[in-house]
MMTF fields as JSON, N, C-alpha, C and O atoms, coordinates in Angstrom:
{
  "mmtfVersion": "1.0.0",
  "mmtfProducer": "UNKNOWN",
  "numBonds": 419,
  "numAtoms": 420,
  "numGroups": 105,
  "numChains": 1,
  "numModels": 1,
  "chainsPerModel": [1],
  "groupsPerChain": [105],
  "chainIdList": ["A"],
  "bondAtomList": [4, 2, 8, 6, 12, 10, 16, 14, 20, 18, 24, 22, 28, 26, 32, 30, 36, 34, 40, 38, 44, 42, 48, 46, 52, 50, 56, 54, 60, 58, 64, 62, 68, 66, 72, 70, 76, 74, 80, 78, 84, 82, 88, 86, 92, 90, 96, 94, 100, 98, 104, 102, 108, 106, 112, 110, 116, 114, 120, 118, 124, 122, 128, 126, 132, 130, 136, 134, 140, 138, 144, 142, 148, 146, 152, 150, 156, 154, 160, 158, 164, 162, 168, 166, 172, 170, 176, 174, 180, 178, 184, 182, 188, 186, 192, 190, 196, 194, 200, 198, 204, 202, 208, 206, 212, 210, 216, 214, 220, 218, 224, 222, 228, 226, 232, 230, 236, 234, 240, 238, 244, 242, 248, 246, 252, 250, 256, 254, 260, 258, 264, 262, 268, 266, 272, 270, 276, 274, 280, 278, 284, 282, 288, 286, 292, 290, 296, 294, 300, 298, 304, 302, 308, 306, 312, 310, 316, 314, 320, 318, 324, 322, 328, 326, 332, 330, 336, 334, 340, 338, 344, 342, 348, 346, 352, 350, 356, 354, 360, 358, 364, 362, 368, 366, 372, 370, 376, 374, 380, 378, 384, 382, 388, 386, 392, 390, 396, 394, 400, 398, 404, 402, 408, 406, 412, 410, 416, 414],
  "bondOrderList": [1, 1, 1, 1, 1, 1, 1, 1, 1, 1, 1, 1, 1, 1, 1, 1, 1, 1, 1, 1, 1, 1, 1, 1, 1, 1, 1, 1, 1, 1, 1, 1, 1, 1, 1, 1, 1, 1, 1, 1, 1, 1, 1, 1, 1, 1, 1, 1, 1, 1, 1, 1, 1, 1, 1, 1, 1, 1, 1, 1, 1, 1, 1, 1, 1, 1, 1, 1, 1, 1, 1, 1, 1, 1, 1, 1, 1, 1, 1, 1, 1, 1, 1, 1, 1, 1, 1, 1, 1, 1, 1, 1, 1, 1, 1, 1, 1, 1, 1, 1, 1, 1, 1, 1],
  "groupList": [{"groupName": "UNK", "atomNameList": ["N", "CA", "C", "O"], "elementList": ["N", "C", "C", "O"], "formalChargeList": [0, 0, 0, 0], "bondAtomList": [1, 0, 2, 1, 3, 2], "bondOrderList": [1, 1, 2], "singleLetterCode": "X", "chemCompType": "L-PEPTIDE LINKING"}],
  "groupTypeList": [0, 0, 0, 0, 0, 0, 0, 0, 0, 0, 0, 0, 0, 0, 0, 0, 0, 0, 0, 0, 0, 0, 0, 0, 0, 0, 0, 0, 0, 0, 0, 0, 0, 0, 0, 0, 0, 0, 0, 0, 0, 0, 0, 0, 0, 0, 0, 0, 0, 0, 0, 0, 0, 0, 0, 0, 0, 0, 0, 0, 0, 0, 0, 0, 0, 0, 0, 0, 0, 0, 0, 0, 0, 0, 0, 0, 0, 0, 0, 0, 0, 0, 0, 0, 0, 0, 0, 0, 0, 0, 0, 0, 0, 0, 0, 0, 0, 0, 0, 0, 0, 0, 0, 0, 0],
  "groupIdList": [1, 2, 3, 4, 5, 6, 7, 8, 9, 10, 11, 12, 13, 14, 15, 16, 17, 18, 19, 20, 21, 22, 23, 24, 25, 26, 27, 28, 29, 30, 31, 32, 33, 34, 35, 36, 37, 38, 39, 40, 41, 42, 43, 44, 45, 46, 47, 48, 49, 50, 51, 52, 53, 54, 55, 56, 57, 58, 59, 60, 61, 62, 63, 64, 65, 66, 67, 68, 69, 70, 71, 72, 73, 74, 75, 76, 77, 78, 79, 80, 81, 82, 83, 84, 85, 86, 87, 88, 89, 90, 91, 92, 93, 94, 95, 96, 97, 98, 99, 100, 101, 102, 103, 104, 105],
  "secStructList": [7, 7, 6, 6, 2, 2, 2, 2, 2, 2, 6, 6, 2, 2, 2, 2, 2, 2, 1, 7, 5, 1, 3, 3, 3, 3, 3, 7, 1, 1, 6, 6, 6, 6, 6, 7, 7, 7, 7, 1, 3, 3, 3, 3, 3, 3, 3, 7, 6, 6, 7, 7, 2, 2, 2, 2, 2, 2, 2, 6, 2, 2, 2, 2, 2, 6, 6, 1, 6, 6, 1, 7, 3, 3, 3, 3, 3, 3, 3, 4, 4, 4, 6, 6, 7, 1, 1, 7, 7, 2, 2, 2, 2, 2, 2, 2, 2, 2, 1, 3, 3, 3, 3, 3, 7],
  "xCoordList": [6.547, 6.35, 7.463, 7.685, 8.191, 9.29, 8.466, 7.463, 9.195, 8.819, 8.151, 7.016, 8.853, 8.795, 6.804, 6.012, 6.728, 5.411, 4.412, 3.952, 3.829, 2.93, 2.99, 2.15, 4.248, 4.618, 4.41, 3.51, 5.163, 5.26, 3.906, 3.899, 2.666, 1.437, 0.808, 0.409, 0.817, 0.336, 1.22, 0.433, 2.164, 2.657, 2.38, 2.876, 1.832, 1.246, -0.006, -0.61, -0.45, -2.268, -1.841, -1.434, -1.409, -1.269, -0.956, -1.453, 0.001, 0.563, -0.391, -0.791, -0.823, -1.694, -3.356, -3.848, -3.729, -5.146, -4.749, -5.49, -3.337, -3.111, -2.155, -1.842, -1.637, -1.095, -1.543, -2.343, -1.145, -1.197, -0.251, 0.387, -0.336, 1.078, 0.755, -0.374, 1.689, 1.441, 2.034, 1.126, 3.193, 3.763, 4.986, 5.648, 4.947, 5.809, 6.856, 6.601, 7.994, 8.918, 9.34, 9.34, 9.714, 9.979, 11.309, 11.496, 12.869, 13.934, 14.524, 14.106, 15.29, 16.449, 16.859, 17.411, 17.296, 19.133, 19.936, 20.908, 20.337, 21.505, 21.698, 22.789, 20.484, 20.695, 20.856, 20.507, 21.485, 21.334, 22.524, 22.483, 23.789, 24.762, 25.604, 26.467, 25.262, 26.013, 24.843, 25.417, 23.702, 22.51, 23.049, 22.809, 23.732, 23.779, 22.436, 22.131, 21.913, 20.766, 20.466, 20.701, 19.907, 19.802, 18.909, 19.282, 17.664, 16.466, 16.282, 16.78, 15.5, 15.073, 13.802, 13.674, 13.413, 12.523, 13.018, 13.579, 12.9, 13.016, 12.153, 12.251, 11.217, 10.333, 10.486, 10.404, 10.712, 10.473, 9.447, 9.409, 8.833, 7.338, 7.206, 7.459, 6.941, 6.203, 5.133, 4.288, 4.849, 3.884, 3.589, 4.482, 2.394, 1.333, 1.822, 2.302, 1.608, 2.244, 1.807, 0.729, 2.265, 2.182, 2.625, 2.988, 2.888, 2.796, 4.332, 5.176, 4.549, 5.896, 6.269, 5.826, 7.457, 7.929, 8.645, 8.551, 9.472, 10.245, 9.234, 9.499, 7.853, 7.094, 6.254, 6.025, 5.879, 5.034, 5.96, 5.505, 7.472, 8.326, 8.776, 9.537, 8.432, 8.714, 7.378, 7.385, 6.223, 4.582, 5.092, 5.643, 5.175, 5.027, 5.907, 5.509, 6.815, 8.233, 7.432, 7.386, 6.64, 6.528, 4.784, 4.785, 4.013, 3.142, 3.11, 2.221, 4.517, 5.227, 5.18, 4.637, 6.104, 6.645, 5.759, 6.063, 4.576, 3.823, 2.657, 2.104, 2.372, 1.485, 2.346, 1.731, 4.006, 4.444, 5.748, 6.85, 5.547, 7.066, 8.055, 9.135, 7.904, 9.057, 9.584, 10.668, 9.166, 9.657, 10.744, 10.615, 11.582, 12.477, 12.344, 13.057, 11.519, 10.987, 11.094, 10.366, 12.216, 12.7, 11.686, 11.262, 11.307, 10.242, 11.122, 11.387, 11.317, 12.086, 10.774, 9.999, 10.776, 9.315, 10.328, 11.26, 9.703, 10.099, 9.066, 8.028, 8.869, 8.281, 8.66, 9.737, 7.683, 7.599, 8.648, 9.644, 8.79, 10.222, 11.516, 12.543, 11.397, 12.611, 12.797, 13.791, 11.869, 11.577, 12.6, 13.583, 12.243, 13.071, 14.151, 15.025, 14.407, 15.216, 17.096, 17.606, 17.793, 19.302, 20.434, 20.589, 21.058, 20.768, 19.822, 19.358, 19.129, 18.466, 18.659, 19.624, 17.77, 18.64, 18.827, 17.977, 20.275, 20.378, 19.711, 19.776, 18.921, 17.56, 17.127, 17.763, 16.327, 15.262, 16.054, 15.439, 17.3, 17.407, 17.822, 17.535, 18.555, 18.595, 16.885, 16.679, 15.821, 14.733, 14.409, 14.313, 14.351, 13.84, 14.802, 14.447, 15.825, 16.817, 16.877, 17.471, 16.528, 17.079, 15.952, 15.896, 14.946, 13.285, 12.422, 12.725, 11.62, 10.475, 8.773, 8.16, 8.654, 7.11, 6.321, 5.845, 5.709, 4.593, 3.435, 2.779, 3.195, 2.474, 2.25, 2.956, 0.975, 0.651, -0.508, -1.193, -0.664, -1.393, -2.241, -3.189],
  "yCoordList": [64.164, 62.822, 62.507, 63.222, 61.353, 61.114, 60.277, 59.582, 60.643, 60.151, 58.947, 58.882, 57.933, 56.704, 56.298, 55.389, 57.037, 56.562, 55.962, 54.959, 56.743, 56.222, 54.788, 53.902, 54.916, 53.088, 52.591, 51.768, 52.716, 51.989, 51.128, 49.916, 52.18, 52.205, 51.185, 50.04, 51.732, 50.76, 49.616, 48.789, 49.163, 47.942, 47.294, 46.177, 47.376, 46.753, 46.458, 45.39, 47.752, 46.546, 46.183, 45.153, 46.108, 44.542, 43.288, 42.162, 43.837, 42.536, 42.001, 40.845, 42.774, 42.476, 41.393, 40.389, 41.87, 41.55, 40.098, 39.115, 40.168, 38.437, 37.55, 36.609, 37.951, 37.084, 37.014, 37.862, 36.151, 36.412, 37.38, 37.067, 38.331, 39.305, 39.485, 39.849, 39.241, 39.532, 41.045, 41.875, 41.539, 42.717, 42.966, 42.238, 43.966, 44.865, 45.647, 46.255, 45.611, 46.865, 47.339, 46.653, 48.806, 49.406, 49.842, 50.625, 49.129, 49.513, 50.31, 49.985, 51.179, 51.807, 51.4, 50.888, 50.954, 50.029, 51.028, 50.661, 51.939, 52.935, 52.326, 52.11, 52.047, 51.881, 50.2, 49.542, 49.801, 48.256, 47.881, 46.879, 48.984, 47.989, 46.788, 46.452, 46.381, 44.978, 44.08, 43.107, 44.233, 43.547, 43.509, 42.831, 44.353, 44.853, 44.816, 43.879, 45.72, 45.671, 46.793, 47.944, 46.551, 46.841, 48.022, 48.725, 48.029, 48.436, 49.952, 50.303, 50.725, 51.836, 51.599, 52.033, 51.003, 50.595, 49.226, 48.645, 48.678, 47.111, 47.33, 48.106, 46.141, 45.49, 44.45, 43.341, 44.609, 43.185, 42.143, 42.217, 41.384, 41.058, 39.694, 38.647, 39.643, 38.735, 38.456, 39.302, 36.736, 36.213, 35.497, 35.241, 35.087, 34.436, 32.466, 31.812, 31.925, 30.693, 29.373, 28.82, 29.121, 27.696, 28.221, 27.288, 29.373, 29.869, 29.894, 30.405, 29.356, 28.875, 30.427, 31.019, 30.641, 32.29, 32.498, 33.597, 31.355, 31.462, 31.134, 31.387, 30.567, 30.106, 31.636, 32.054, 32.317, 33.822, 34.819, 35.559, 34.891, 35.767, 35.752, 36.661, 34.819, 34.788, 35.409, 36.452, 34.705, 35.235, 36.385, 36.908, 37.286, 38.532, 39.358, 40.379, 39.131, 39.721, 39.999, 41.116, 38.536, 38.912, 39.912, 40.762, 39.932, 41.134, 42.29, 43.126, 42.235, 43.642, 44.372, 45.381, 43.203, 43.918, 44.003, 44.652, 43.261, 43.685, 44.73, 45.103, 45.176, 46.083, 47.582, 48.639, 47.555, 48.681, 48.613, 48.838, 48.275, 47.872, 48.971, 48.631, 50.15, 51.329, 51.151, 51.699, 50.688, 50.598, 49.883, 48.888, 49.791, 48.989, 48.511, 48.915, 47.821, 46.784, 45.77, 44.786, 45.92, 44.71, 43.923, 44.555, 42.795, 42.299, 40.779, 39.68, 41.22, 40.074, 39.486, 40.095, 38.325, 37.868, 36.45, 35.801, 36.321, 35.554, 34.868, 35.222, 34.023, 33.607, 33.738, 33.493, 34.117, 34.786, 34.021, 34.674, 32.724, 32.461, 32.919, 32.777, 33.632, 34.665, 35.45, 36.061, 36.144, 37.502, 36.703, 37.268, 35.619, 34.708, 34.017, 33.775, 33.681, 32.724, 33.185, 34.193, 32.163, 33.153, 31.921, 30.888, 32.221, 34.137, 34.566, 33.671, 35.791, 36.256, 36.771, 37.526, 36.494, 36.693, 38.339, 39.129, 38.709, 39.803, 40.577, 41.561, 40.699, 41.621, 41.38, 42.157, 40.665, 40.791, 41.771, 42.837, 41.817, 42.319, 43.87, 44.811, 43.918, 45.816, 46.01, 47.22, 45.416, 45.986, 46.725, 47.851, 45.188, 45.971, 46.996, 47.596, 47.083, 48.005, 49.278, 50.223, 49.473, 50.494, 51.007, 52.088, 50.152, 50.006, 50.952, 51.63, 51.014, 51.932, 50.368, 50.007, 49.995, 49.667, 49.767, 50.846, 49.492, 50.385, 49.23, 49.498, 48.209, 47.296, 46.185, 45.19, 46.598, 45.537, 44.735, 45.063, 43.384, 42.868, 41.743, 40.997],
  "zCoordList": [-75.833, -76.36, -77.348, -78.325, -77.04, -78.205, -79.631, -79.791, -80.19, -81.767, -81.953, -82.423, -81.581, -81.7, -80.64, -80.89, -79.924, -78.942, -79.282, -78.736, -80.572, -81.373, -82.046, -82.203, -82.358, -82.99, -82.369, -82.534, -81.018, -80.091, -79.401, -79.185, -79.094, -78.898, -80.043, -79.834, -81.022, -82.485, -82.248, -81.787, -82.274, -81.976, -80.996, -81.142, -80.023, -78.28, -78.769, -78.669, -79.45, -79.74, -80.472, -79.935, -81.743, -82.416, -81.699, -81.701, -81.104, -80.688, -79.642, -79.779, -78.543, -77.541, -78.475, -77.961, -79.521, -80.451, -80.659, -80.69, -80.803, -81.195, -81.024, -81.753, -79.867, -78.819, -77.448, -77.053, -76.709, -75.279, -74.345, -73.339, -74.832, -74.163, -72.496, -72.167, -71.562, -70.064, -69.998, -69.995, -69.951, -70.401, -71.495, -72.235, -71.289, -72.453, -71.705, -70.665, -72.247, -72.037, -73.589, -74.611, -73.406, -74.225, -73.93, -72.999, -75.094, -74.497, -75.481, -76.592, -75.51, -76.455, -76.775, -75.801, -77.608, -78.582, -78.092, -78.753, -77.519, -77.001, -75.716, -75.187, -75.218, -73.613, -73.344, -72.365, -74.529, -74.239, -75.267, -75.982, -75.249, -76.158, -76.232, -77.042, -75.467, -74.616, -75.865, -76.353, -76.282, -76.809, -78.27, -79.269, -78.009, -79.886, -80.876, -81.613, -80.756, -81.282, -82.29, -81.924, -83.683, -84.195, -84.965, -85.904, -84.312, -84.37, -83.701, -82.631, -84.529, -83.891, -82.18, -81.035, -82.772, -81.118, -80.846, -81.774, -79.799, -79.545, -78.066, -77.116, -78.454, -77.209, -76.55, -77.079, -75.403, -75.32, -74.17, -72.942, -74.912, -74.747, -73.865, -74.461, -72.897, -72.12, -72.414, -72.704, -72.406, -73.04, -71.965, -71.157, -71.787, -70.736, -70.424, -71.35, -69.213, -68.664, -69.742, -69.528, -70.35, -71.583, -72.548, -73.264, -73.165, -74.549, -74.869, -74.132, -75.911, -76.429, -77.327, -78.311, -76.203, -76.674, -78.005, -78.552, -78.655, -80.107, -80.743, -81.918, -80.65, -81.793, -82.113, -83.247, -80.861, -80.56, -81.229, -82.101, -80.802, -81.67, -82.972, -83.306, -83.868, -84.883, -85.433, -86.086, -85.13, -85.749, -85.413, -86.382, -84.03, -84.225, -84.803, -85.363, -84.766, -85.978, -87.365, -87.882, -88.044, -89.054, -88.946, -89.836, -88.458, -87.816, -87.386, -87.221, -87.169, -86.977, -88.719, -89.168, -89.395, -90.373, -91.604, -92.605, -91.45, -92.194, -92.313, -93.347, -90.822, -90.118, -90.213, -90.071, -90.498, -90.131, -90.957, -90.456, -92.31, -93.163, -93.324, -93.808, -93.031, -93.164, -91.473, -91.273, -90.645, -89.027, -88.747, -89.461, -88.24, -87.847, -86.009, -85.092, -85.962, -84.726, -84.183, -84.315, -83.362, -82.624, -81.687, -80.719, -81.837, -80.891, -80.11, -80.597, -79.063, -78.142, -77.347, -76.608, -77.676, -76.624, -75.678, -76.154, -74.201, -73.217, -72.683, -73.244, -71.829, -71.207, -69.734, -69.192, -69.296, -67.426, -67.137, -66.824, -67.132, -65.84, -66.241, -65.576, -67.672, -67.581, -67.12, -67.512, -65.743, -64.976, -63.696, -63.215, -63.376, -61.862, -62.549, -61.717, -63.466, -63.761, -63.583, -64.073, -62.788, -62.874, -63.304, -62.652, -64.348, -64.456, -65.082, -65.788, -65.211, -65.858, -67.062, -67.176, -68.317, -69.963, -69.929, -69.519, -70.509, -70.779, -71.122, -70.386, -72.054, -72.765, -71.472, -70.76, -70.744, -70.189, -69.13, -69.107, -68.156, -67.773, -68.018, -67.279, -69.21, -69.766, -69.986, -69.897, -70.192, -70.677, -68.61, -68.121, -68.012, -66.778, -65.973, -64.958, -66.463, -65.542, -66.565, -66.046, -67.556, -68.947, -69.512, -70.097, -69.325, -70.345, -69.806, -68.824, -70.25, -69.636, -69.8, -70.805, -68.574, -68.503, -69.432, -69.08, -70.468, -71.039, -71.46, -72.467, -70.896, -71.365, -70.262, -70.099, -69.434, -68.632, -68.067, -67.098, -68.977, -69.384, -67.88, -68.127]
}
């Protein structure tokens, strides 16, 4: 089990308790330097058909950081037609080509 799992886990139910999350990927910041990303974990979160994804990523950013303030937790949230849409946004595509699955709602 790598280090990070448990966060990772604790961060999905939060986020899952109070948003509409459809799925989750769990990506590396190593395996995504084109992203430049900053964060020891970065997620990134699919949210359910109406739900306005910059208004959901900001709430959960700050839910993150108050549920887990020593963490450094990247939370990228989209809305599904970023799964078809082309091109397809960078994150979304290093999460599904680089990411590991771990959240499916």
């Amino acid at each position: 089990m790598k280090p990070d799992e448990p966060l990772v886990d604790e961060c999905i139910a939060s986020l899952v308790e109070a948003f509409a999350v459809g799925d989750v990927w769990s990506l590396d910041p190593r395996a995504a330097k084109e992203c430049k990303l900053d964060e020891d974990v970065c997620l990134v979160v699919m949210v359910g058909p109406g739900a306005e994804a910059s208004e959901i990523e900001g709430k959960a950013r700050e839910l993150i950081r108050a549920k887990f303030p020593n963490a450094t937790v990247g939370i990228h949230v989209f809305s599904p037609d970023a799964m078809f849409r082309t091109p397809r946004p960078l994150l979304v595509k290093m999460a599904f080509t680089g990411g590991h699955h771990v959240y499916c709602g």
